[in-house]
C-alpha positions as CSV (number, residue, x, y, z in Angstrom):
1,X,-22.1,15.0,120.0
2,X,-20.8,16.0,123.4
3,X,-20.6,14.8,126.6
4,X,-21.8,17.0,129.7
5,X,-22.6,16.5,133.5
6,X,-26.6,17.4,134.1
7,X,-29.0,16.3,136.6
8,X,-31.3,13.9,136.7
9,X,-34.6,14.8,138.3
10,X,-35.7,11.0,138.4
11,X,-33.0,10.8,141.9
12,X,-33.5,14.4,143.1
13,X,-35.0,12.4,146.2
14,X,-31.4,10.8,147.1
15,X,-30.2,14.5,148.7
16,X,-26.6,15.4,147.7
17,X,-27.6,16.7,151.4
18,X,-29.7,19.5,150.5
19,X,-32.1,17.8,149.3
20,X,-30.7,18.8,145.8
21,X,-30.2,16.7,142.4
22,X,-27.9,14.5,142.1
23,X,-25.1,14.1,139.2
24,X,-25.4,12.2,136.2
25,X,-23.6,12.4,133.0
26,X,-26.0,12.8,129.9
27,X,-25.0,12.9,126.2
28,X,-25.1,15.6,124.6
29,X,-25.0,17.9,127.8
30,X,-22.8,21.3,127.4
31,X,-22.5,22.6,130.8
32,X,-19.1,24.3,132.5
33,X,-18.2,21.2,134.0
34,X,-17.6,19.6,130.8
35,X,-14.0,20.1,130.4
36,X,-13.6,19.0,133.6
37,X,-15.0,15.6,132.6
38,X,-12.9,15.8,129.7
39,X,-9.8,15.8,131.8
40,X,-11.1,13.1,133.7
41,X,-11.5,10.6,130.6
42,X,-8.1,11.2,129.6
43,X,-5.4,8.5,129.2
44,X,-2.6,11.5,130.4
45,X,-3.9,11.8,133.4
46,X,-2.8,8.2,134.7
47,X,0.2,8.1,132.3
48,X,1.3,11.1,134.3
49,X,0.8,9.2,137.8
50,X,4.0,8.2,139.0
51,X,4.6,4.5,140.6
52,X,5.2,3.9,144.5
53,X,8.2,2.8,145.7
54,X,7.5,-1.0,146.0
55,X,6.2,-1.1,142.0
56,X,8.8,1.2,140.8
57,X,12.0,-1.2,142.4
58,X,9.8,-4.0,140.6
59,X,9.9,-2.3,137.4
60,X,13.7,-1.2,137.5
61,X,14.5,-4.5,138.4
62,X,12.8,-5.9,134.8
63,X,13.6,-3.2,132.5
64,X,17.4,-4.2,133.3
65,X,17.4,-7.9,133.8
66,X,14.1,-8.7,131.8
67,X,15.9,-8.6,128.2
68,X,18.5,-10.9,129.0
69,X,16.2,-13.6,130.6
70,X,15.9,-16.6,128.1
71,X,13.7,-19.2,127.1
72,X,15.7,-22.8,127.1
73,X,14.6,-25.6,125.4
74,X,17.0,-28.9,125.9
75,X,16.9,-30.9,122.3
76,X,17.1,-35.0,122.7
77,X,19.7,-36.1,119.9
78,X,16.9,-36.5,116.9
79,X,16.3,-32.7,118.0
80,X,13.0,-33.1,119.9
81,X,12.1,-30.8,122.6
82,X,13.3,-32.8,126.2
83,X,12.7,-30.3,128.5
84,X,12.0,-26.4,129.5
85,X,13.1,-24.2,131.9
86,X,14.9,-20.3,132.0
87,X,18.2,-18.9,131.6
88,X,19.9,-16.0,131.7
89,X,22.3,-14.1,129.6
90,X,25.5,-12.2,131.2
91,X,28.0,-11.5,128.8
92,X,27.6,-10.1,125.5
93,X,29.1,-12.5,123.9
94,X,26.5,-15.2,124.2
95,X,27.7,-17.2,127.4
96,X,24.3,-17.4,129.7
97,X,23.8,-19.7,133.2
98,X,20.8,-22.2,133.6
99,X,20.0,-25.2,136.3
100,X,21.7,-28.5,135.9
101,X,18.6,-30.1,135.9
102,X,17.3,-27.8,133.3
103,X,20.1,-28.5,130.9
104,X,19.5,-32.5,132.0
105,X,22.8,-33.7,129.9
106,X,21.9,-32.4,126.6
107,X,24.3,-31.3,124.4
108,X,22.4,-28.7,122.2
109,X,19.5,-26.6,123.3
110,X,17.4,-23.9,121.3
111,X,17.4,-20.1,123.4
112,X,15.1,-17.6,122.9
113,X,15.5,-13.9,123.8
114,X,12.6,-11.5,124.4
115,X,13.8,-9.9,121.4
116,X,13.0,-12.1,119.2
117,X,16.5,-13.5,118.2
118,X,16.1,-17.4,118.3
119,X,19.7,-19.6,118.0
120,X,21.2,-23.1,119.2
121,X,23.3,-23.1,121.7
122,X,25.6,-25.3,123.1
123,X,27.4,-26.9,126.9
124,X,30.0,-25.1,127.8
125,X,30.1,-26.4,131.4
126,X,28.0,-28.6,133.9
127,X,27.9,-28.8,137.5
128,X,25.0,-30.8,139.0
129,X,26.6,-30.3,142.8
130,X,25.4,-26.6,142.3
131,X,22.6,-27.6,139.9
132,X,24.7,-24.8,137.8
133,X,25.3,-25.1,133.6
134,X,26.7,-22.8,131.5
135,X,25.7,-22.5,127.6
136,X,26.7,-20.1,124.3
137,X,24.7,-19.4,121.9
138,X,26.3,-17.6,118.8
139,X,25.7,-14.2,119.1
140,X,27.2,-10.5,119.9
141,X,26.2,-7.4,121.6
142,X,23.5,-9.2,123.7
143,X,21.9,-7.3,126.3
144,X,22.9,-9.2,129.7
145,X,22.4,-8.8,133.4
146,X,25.4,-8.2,135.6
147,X,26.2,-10.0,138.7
148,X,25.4,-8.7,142.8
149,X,26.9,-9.9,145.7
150,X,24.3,-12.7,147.4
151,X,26.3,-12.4,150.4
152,X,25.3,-8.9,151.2
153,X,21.4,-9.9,151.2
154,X,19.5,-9.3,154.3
155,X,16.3,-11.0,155.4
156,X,13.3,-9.4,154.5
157,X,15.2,-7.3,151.4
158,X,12.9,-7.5,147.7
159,X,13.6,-9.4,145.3
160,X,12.4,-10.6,142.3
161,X,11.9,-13.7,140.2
162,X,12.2,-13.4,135.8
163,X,11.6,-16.5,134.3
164,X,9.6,-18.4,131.7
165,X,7.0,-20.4,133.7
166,X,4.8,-23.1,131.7
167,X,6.3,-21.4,128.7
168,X,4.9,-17.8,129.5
169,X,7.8,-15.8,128.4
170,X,9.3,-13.0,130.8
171,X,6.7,-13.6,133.4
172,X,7.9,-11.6,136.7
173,X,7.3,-12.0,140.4
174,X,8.3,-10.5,143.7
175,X,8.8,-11.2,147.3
176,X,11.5,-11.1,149.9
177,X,14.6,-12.5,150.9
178,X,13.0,-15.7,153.6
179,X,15.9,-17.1,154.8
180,X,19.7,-17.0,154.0
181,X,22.3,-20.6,154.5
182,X,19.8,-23.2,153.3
183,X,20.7,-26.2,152.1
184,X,19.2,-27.9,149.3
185,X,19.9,-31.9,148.2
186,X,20.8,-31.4,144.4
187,X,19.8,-34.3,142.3
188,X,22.7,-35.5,142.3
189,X,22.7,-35.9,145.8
190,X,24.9,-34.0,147.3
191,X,23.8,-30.9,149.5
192,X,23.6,-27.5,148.0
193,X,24.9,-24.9,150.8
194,X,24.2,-21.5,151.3
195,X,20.9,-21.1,149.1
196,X,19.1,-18.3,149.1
197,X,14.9,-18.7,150.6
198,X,12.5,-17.0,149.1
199,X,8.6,-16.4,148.7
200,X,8.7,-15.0,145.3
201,X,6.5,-17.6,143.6
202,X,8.3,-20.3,141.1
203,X,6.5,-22.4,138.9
204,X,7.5,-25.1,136.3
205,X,9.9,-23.3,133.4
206,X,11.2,-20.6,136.3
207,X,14.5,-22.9,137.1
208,X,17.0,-21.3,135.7
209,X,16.4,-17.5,135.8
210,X,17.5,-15.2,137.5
211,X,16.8,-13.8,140.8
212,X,17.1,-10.2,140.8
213,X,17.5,-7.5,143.9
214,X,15.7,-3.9,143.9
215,X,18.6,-2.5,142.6
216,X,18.7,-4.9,139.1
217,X,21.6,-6.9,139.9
218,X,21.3,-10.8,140.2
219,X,21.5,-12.2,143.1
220,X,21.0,-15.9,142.8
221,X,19.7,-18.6,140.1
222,X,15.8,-19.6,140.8
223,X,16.4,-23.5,141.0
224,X,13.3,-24.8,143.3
225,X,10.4,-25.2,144.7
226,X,9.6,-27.0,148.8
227,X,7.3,-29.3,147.2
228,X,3.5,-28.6,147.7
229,X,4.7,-26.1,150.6
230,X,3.3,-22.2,149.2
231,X,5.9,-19.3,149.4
232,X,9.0,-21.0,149.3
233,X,11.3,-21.3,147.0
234,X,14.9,-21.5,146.2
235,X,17.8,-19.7,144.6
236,X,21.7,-20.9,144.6
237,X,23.2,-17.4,145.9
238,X,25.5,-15.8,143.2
239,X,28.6,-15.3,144.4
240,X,28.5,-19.2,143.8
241,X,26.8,-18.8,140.5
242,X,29.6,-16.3,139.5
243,X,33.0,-18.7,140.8
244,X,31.2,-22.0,139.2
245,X,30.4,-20.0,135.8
246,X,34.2,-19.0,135.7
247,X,35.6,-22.4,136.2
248,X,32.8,-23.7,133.9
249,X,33.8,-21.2,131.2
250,X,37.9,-21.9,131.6
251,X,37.9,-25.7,132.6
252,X,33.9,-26.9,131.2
253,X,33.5,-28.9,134.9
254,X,34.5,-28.0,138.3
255,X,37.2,-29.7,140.5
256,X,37.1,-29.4,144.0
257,X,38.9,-30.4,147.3
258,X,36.4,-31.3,149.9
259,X,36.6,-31.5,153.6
260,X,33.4,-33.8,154.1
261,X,31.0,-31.6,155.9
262,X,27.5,-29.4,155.5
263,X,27.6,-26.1,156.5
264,X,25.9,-23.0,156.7
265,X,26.2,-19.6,156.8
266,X,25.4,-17.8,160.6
267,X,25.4,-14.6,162.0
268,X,27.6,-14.1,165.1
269,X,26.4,-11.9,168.2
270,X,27.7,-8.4,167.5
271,X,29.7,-8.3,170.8
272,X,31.2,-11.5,170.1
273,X,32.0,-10.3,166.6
274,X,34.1,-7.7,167.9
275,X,35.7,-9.5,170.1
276,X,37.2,-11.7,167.7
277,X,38.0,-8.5,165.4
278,X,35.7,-9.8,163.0
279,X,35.6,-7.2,160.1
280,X,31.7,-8.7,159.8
281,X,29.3,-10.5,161.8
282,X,28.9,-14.0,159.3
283,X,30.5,-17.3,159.9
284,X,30.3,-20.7,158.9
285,X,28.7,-23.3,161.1
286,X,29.0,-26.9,160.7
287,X,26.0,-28.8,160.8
288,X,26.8,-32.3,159.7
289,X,30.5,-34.5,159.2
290,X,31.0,-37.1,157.2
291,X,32.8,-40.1,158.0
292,X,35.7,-41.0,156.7
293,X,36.0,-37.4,155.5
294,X,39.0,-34.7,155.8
295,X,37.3,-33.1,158.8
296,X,36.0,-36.4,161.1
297,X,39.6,-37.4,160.5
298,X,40.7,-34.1,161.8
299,X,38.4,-34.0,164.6
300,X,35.9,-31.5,163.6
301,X,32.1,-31.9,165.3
302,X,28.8,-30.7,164.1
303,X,28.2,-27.4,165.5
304,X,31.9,-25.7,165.2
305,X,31.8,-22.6,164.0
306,X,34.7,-21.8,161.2
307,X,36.1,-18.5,161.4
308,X,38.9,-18.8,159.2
309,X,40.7,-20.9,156.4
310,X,44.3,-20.1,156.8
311,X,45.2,-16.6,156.6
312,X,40.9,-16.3,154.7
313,X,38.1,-14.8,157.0
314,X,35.4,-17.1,156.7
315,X,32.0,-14.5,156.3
316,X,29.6,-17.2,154.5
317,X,29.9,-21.0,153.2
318,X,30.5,-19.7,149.5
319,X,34.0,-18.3,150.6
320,X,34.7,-21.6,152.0
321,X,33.6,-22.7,148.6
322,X,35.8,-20.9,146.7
323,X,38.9,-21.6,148.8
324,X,38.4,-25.1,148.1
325,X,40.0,-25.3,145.1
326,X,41.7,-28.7,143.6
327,X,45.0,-26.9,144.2
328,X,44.3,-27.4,148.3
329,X,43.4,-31.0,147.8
330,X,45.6,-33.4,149.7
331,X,47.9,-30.3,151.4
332,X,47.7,-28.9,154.8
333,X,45.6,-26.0,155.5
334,X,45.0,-24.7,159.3
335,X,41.3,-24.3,160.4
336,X,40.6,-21.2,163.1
337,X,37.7,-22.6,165.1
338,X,35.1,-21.7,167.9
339,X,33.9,-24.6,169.9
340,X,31.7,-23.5,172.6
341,X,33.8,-20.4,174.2
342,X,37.2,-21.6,173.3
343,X,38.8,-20.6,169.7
344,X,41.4,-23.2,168.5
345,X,43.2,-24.1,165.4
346,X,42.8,-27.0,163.9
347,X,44.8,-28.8,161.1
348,X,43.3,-30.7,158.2
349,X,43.7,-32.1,154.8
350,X,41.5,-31.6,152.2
351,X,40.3,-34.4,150.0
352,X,40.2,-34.4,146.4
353,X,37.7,-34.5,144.1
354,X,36.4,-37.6,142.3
């Protein structure tokens, strides 16, 4: 039987504005406007409809990160299930980068990909300073997301949140860049520097994954939430991700010389960026100095404003990062500074790590 558009006499008294019938559908009906009202039903019609902007950066962001965003499981030594959280994969070889506090000093772990493939995996590295781990799982040819830059993120930019909340696998979210230079106390203690803000909600199991821009790179590695606070949320930034995976890969910790301060990463005044021939308008300010470290020995005060470390333009706290290296501990470098309107150079020695 049919379908067909016909008219109902029972609602000819609601004028279509000539006092005329109005539409109904009736089966059975056979009328012209029946193929019309065929095309209508039909699933082509929104399959055909292409996405907006906004959805379709969403769904370019999943369709190249979402495969290689993993389920971890950390196993207590009789192989029980101690804890949940997300990872994600980014080489093809297997090697994929979780939260400290996700790992939470196991050994062995059990990863899941949204493909189906299942396999223990084991610590490669662990840094709970950058609530950073690295694990392998043995495998080949794995789909994994590549690497952005976190220091070329602007305020208000997309991004987007993969992750495994409350065991939900591949659940996605969105929102925007909130903030940039955050600092975030690890559980360790020690303060996290330049983490990324954002509102893209994070629940339980998220810590871990990635956090992903419109163009599908990843930018940082989800890692918190601000308590009860709603729309904020945290990511370490991954051009730290990226330097503490590598030295977790090659040396399974990270050693670093430390000059005893907090610090975040500012943008300078354009003019005054161009006066100093800066090549772009970031810094690094100090915002706290510890005593007895390398820099209240050497004079330094909350609010200088680093703008090199040697010969090294300073354009965020993660280059600062990854100049300290345990090779500078205990040796000279040469600090440029800006204190209030004057620039000077400052001497200092870096400590070791413990």
């Amino acid at each position: 039987m049919g379908i067909r558009i016909g008219f109902s006499s029972r609602h000819s008294n609601r004028s279509n504005g000539e006092g005329g019938p109005d539409p109904v559908i009736r089966p059975g009906a056979r009328e012209a406007n029946g193929p019309h009202l065929k095309q209508m039903l039909s699933p082509a019609v929104s399959e055909d409809l292409e996405l907006d902007p906004y959805s379709a950066r969403i769904a370019h962001a999943y369709e190249l990160v979402g495969p290689a965003v993993a389920s971890v499981v950390a196993l207590r030594k009789d192989a029980r299930p101690a804890g949940q959280g997300s990872g994600v994969v980014f080489t093809p070889d297997g090697y994929l980068l979780t939260n400290s506090h996700v790992a939470g000093g196991a050994k062995d772990f059990l990863v899941t990909l949204p493909s189906g493939l299942k396999s223990p995996a084991r610590m490669v590295g662990d840094d709970p300073e950058t609530d950073l781990a690295v694990l392998r799982i043995s495998a080949d040819g794995l789909d994994y997301a590549k690497f952005g830059s976190s220091s070329h993120l602007r305020i208000g930019e997309l991004v987007v949140a993969i992750g495994n909340p409350f065991g939900y696998q591949t659940t996605v979210t969105a929102g925007i860049v909130s903030a940039l230079g955050r600092t975030l106390r690890a559980r360790s203690g020690r303060l996290i520097e330049s983490v990324i803000q954002t509102d893209a909600p994070l629940n339980p199991g998220n810590s871990g994954g990635p956090l992903v821009d419109g163009r599908g790179f990843v930018i940082g590695i989800n890692t918190a939430m601000a308590g009860a606070a709603q729309g904020i949320c945290f990511a370490i930034g991954s051009d730290t991700a990226e330097d503490v995976a590598s030295r977790l890969m090659r040396d399974g910790r990270v050693r670093r010389a430390r000059l005893g301060v907090a610090a975040q990463t500012i943008t300078l005044d354009r003019r005054l960026a161009r006066r100093l021939n800066r090549p772009n308008t970031n810094a690094v300010m100090l915002s706290e100095i510890i005593e007895t470290g390398a820099a209240s020995r050497s004079g330094l005060v909350a609010g200088d404003i680093l703008l090199k470390f040697d010969e090294h333009i300073l354009a965020g706290v993660d280059d600062l990062h990854r100049l300290l290296t345990l090779e500078r501990a205990n040796k000279r470098s040469n600090l440029t500074v800006l204190r209030e309107s004057h620039i000077e150079s400052i001497a200092i020695v870096p400590d070791a790590d413990d």
